[in-house]
N, C-alpha and C positions, 0 to 999 in steps of 0.2 A: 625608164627615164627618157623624156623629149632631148633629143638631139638638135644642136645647131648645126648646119654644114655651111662653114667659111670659107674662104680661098686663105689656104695658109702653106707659107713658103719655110722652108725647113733653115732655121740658123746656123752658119757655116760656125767655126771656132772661130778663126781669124777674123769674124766680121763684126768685133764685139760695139765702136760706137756709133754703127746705124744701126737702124728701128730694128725688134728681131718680128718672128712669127707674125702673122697675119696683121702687122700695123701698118704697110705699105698700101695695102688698102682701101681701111679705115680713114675717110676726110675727117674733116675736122667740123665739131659738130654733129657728126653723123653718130646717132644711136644704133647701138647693140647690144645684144643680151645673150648675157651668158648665166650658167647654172651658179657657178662662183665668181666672184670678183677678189685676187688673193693682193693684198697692197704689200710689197715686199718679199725680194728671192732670195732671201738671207736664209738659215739653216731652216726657221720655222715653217716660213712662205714656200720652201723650194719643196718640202717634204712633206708638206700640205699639200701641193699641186697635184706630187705626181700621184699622192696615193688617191685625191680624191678624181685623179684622169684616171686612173685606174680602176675605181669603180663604178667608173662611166659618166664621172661628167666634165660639164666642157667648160675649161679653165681659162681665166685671163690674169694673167702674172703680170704684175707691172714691179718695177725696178730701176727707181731713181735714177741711178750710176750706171756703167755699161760694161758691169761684172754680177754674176747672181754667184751667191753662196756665203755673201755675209760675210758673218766674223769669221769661218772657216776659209774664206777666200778670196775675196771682196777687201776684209781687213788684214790681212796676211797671219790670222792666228791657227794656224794651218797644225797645232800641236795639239792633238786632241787633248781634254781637258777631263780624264777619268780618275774617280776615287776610290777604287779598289778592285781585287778581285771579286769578290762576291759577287755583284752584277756583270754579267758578261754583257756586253753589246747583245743589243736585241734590237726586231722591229727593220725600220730603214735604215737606222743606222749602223745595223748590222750587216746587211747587203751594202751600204755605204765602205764599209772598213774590208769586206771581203774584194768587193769590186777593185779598192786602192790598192789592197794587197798583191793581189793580182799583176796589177799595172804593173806594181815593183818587183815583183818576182821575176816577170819578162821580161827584164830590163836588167835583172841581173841584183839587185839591191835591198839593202834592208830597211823597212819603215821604224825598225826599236834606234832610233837616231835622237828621241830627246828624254828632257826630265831624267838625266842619268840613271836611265832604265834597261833593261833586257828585253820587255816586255810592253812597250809604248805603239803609240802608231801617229806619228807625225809624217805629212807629206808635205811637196810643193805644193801652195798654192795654185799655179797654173793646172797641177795635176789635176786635184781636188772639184776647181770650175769644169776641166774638161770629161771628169768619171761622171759630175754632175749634167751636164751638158748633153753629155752623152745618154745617160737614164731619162732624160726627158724625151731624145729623139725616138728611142726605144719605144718608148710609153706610146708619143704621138702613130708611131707608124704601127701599133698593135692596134689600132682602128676600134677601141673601145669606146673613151672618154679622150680629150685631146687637151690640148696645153698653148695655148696663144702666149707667148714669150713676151711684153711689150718692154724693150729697156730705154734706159733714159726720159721717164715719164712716169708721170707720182698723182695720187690724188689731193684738188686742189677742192672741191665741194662734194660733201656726202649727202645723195636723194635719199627722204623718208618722208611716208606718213605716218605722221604722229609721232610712235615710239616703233615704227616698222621701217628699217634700213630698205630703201628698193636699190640704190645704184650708187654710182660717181660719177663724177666729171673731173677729167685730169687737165693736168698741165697742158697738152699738148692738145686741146681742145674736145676730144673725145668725150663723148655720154657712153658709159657700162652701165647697161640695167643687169639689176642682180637676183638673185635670188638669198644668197649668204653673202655678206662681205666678211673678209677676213682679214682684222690689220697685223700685221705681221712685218710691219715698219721694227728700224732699230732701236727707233727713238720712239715709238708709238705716236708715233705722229696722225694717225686717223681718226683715234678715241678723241679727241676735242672736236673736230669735225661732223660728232656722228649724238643723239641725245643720251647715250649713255654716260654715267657717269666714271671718273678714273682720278686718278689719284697723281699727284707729280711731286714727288720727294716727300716730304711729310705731310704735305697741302692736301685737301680733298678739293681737285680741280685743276685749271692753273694758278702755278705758285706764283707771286709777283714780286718777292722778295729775291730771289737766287739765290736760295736757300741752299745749301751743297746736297751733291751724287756721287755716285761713285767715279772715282778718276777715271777719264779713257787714257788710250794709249795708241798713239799714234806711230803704230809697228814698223817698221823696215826689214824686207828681205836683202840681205847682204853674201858676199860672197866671197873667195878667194880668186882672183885673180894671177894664175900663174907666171903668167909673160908678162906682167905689169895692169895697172889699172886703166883702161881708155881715159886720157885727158881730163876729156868732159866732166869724167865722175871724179878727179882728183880733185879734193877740201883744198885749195893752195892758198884760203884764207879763211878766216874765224868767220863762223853764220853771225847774223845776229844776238846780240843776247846772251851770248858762247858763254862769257866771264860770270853772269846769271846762275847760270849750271856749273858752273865748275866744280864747287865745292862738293855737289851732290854726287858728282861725276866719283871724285877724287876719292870719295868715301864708299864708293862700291864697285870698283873693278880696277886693278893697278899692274901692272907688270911685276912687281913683288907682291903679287896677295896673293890669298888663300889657293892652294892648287889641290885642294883634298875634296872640301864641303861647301857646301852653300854659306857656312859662315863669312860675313863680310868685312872689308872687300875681297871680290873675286879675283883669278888672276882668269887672264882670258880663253884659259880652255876650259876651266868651269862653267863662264859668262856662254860659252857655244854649245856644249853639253845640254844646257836646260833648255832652249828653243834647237835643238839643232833638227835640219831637215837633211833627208837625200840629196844627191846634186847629181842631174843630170846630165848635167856639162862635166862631171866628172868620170873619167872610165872606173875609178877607184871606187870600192863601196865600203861603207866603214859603219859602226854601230856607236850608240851612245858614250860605251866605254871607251872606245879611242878617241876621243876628247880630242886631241892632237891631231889625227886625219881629217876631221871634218872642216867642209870647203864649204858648205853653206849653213848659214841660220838666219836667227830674224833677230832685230833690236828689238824684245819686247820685255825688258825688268829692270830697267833704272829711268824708263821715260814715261813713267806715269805722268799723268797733267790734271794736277785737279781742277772743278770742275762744279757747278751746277747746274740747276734747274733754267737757268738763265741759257742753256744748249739746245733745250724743246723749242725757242723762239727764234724762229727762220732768220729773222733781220741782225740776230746775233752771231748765230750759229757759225758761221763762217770764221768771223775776226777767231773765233775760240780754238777751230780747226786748224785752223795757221799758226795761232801761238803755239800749238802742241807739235805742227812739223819741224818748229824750230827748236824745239827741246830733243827730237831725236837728230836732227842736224846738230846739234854741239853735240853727241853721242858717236855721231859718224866721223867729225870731225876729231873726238877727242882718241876716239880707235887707230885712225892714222896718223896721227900724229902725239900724242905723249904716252898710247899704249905702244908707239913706234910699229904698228902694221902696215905699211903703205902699199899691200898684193890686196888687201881688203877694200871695197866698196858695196854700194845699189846693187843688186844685182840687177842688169839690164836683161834679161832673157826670161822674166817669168811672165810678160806680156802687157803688164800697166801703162807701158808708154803708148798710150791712143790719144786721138784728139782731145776726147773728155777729161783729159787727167793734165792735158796739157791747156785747155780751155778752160770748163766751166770750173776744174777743178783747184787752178790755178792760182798762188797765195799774193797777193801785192806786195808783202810783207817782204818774198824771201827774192834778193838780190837774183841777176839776170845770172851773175856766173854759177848758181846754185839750179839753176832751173833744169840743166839736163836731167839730175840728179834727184826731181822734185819730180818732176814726169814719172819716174820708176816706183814714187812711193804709190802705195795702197790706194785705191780708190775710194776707202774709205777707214776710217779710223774703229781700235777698236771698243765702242760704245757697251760698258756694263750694266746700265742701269738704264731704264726709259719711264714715261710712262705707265699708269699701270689701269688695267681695269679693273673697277668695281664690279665683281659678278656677283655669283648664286651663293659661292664662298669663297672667301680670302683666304690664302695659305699662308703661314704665319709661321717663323721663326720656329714657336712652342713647337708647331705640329711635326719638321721636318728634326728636331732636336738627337742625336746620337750618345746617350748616357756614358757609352767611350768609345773607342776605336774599332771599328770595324763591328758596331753593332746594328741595327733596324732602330730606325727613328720609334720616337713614343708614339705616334699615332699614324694608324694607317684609316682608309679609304675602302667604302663599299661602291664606291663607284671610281675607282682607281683608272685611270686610261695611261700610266707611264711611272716610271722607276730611275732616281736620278740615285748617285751616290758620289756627288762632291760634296767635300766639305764648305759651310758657310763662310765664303770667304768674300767679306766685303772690301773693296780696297778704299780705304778711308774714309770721311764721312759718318765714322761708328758714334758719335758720343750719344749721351743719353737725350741732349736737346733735338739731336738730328732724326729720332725714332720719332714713328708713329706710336703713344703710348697708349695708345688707347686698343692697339693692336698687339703690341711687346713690350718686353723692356729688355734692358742691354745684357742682364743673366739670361737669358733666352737662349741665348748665341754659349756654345761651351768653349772652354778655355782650350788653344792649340789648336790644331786643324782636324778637327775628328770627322772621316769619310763613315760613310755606312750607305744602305739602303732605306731612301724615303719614298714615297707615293706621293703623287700628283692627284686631286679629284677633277671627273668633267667638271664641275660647276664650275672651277677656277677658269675654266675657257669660256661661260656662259655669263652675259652681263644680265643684271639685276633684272632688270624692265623691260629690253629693249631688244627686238627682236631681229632677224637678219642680220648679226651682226657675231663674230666670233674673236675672239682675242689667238694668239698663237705665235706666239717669242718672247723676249724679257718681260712682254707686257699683261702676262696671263694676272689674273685679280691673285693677288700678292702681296704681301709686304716687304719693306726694304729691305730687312732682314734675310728673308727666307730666296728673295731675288739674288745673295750672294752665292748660292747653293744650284740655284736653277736658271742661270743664265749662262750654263756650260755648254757647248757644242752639244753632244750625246743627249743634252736633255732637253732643248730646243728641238731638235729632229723630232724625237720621240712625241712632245706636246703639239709640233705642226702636225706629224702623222697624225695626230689623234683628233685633233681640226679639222682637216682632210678628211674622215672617216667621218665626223659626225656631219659633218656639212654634207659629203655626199649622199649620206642614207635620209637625210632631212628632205634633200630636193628628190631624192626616190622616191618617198613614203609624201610628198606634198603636203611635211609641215613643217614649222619651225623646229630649227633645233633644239630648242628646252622641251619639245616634245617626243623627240627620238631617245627612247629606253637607253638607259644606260648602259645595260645586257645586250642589247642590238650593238652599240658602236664597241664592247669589250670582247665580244665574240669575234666581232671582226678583225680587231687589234692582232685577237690570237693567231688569228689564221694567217697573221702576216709576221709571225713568233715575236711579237711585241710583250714584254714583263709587264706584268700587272702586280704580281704580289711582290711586296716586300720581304717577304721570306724565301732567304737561297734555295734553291733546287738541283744542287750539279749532280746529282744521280739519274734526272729525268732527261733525256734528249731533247734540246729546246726546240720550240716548234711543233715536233709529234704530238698526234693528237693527246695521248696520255698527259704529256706534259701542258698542254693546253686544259684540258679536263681540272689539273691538279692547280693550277693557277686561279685559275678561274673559283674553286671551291676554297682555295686559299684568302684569295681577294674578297670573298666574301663572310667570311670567316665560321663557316660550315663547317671547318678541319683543320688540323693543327698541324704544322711542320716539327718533324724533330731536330735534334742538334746537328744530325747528320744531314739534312734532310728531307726529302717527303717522302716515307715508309712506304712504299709503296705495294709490296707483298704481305704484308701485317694481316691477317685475319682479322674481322668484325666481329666483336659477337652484336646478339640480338637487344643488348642496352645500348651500345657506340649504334647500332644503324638507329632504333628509335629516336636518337640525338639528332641523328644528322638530317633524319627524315622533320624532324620538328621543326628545323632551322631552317629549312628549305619550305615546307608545304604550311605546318602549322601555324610556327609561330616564326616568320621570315622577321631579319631586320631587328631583332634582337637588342637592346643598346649593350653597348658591353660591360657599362654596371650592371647592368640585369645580368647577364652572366656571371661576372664576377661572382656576385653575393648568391647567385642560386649555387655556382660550384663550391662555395663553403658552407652553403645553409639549407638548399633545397627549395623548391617552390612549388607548391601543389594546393588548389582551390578544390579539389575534391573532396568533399563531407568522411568520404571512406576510401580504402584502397579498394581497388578493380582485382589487384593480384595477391595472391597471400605471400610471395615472394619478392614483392616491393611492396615495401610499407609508406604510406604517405610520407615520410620523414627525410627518403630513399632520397638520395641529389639528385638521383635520375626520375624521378616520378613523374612529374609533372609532364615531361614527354612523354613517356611512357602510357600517363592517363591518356593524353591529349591525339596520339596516335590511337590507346584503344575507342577512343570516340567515334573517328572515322570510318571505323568500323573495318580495318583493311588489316588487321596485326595477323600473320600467319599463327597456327594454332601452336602449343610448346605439343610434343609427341612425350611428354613425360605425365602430365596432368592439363585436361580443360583448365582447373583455376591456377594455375602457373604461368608466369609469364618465361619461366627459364633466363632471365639476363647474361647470364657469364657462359649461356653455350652460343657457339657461332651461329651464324646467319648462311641461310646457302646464297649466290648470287642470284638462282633462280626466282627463291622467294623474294629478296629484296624489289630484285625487279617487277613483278607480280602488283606489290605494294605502290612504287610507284607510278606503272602504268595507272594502276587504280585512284590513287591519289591526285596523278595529274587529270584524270576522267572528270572527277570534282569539280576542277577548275576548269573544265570546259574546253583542254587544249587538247587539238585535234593532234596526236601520236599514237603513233602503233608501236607493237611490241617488236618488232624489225627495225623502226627508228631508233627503241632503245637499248637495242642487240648490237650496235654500229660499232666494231675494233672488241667486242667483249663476246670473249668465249663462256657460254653457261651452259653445263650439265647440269643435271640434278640433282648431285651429290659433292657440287663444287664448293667449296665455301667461299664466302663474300671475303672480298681483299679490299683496301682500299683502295686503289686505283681504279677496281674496276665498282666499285661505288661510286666515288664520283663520276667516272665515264658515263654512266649509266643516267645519271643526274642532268651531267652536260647534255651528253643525248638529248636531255627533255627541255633543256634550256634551251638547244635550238632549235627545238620544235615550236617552243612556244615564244621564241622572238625572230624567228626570219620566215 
């Protein structure tokens, strides 16, 4: 991969709103060229950076505000957003959650602080920016690939010929030539800029009606104040609009209300309990269940703001931003004074109070004696719904569906790059006018909040036509639907990571991304323990190569996981390997109605049986034929005309076979490549695990 070498100056913490990483000097004007161009340092943009610095190419991050990390930090929704056990944290966001853990452990304190859980991981915001912060300085000084930070600067024109993305021009007058742009804006703000097509609320294009989206929520980190609240931040009059909210106020959080469940109204150590974060201003450390010790959380569940399509439009954007600050200022004000807290306020110490937040970010709207207090909010709101791009395919509602709780969506992915498991949870905006029907309908969506394990496909990251150009946060090709589900923390990381990974092996390999195998960016994925298959695995050590091996043959649907499961010690016999060998060499790609009906009816084009032991009728024959074709089926040692089915396979032979088979297809492997973590004697019998390993073996042989 061609390297650039910049003069680039390392971003302190504290120096969040001047220019960061190599923009000091960058004139204005002046072209540069980088491998990626990533627009937005939000969950997708940030974990797209590092991983595609990590694979060696040299990154220009740009990010509007003068905070990266999004809705996990940027917006203060700092409470991770996970649908179950089944999916454990994988991938970056896995290193993501251990890194925080970390932080907190040294610190003395527990992360299970919200969602009245035992088992959650909410941190500070501040924290969140500076673990992030930190993994990028990491990244840059391993001298691999690098990461140009540019904050407070956005793309304002996208370069192309034709339907070919080459660059930007931003705000701040800079030309980025590119190789891959990646919008990974909140709002998807670059897809109109760029000849691809994308989609804005039900619209194909832009909407011009303001048509509704999903509410944002304009969060606040708040705190306990022990010694009193500092002045500045005391409510000592109603915000605007106060009498507005009240009623809505009144009906979900009271000093006499609910002190058990989420049933509404709450009393306020429930209200703390579901956002509540660590506090490091506290020596004390307390978990979700002491409801009552907790000294910090965030205002983010009675200040939804709804909201449209009319948000994507910059010259509006703003007034909209400001109505939604003042619906959490009647939230703050009504906390101190008729929930009678007056040690509660902002919390001033998570770090928002910068220039930016106190200038550009600044509302006309909200009176001077509110402005200390207006400084401290978020830098940015938290935005659920954006733009979306039109790719290769649209994920839809249908596809991520959960038939009940804690099951696997109806439909998985052969070319899988990420594993979300929230529930479809759209916050308003649902009725049946507001869908794209041509893509869902409102039965789509199940009744209650059912989590499970869906898959994501590349194509969803890859537009239709148009080339240089990759999607990677809320705005991956989607429907509105299926966008309630996958606009969660956990599943943004994992779809930027996957961004990152195909972008960078695109500008390795010197082609477009719709050209880079889908088995090259899934192999990769693995080796960075990123989930592909939608079926649980907690017997397999995630990561390890076995487990990698098993995913991988899973996501492709080579191999079946059991209830428990992926069986991994199970012996093969010599019918399950001709299976598996079919699905991989033979007859790859499969539809899974063909499957379906061959496993209740059988499917075999051969005039006569080969074996007297499978009879054309056999369920299994047809592979079975279609392997003795190739001429590679080891001999049965009971009869020449026997195929033996129901005796085991040894690993030896399996492997023998494949070597042989991959030879057919021209890919250069040895039988030491597909010897790698698998012990074979010659008396060993074939296990599944190390069948697939053996497979994987040949799959990286024949994509990297």
């Amino acid at each position: 991969m061609r390297r650039h070498f910049l003069p680039v100056a390392l971003l302190a913490l504290c120096l969040a709103p001047v220019l960061a990483q190599g923009q000091a000097a960058a004139a204005p004007d002046s072209a540069r060229t980088y491998d990626i161009v990533i627009a937005g340092a939000g969950t997708g943009g940030t974990s797209a950076a590092i991983q595609a610095a990590r694979l060696g190419a040299h990154v220009a991050l740009l990010e509007e505000t003068d905070w990266i990390g999004g809705q996990a930090a940027a917006a203060a929704v700092s409470t991770m957003d996970e649908g179950n056990h089944l999916t454990p944290p994988s991938g970056f966001y896995r290193e993501f959650v251990d890194r925080l853990g970390a932080y907190y452990t040294a610190r003395g304190k527990s992360v299970s602080t919200c969602y009245w859980g035992s088992d959650t991981h909410c941190y500070e915001p501040s924290a969140v920016r500076k673990i992030l912060m930190q993994t990028i300085d990491e990244v840059n000084a391993g001298g691999k690939g690098h990461i140009d930070l540019m904050l407070q600067d956005r793309v304002v024109r996208v370069l192309a010929h034709g339907n070919t993305v080459t660059g930007v021009v931003t705000a701040t007058g800079r030309t980025l030539n590119s190789k891959v742009l990646i919008d990974a804006t909140e709002y998807g703000d670059v897809l109109p800029l760029t000849p691809a097509s994308f989609r804005s609320g039900h619209s194909i294009g832009a909407d011009k009606l303001g048509s509704c989206t999903q509410d944002i929520t304009y969060a606040m980190v708040i705190k306990k104040y022990p010694n009193g609240v500092p002045d500045e931040l005391k409510m000592k009059n109603k915000p605007p609009e106060y009498d507005k909210w009240l009623p809505k106020l009144r009906a979900s959080w009271r000093i006499d209300g609910n002190p058990v469940d989420r049933i509404l109204p709450v009393d306020f150590a429930v209200h703390n309990a579901y956002r509540g974060l660590p506090d490091s201003s506290n020596p004390d450390p307390y978990v979700s269940a002491e409801a009552g010790q907790i000294t910090r959380t965030a205002l983010n569940w009675f200040n939804d703001f709804p909201t449209g399509t009319d948000i994507f439009d910059r010259s509006k954007r703003m007034q909209i931003l400001c109505a939604a600050k003042l619906e959490t200022l009647a939230n703050l004000y009504y906390l101190q004074h008729d929930l009678n807290e007056p040690l509660w306020s902002v919390a001033n110490d998570e770090g928002y109070d910068t220039a930016f937040n106190r200038k550009e970010n600044s509302c006309p709207n909200i009176p001077a004696e509110f402005k200390a207090i207006e400084a401290n909010f978020p830098s940015m709101p938290y935005i659920r719904e954006s733009q979306r791009l039109i790719g290769q395919y649209t994920l839809t509602a249908g596809d991520i569906r959960r038939e009940r709780q804690g099951a696997i969506s109806v439909t998985g992915f052969a070319d899988s790059i990420a594993v979300g498991d929230y529930a479809d949870d759209l916050h308003a905006c649902a009725q049946p006018s507001d869908l794209e029907t041509n893509l869902e309908h409102l039965f789509d969506r199940p009744p209650g909040f059912r989590s499970g394990p869906f898959e994501v496909p590349l194509r969803s990251l890859i537009p239709e036509k148009v080339d240089g150009l990759l999607a990677a946060e809320k705005n991956i090709s989607q429907s509105r639907l299926a966008n309630g589900a996958t606009r969660l923390q956990p599943i943004t990381m994992l779809t930027g990571e996957a961004a990152g990974t195909l972008a960078a092996l695109a500008v390795e390999k010197g082609v477009q991304p719709r050209a880079v195998p889908t088995e090259a960016v899934q192999i990769q994925l693995l080796k960075s323990a990123c989930i592909l298959a939608r079926e649980p695995m907690p017997n397999l050590p995630i990561g390890m190569r076995p487990w990698q091996a098993a995913q991988f043959a899973v996501a492709h649907k080579w191999i079946d996981v059991g209830a428990g499961g992926f069986d991994a010690k199970a012996t093969m016999t010599r019918a399950q390997a001709a299976v598996l060998l079919d699905r991989v060499f033979l007859r790859p790609g499969k539809a899974s109605t063909d499957e379906n009906s061959e496993s209740m009816y059988g499917r075999s084009t051969e005039a006569k049986a080969t074996y007297k032991d499978v009879p054309i009728y056999a369920v299994d024959s047809a592979a079975i034929e279609g392997w003795h074709a190739s001429g590679t089926v080891p001999a049965c040692a009971k009869a020449p005309e026997m195929f033996c089915p129901a005796d085991a396979m040894t690993t030896a032979e399996f492997l023998e076979a494949v070597y042989a088979l991959g030879g057919k297809e021209g890919v250069s492997v040895t039988k030491a490549d597909l010897r790698r973590e698998v012990h074979i004697g010659d008396a060993d019998l074939l296990t599944r695990i190390d069948a697939v390993m053996i497979l994987y073996n040949f799959e990286e042989a024949r994509y990297e």
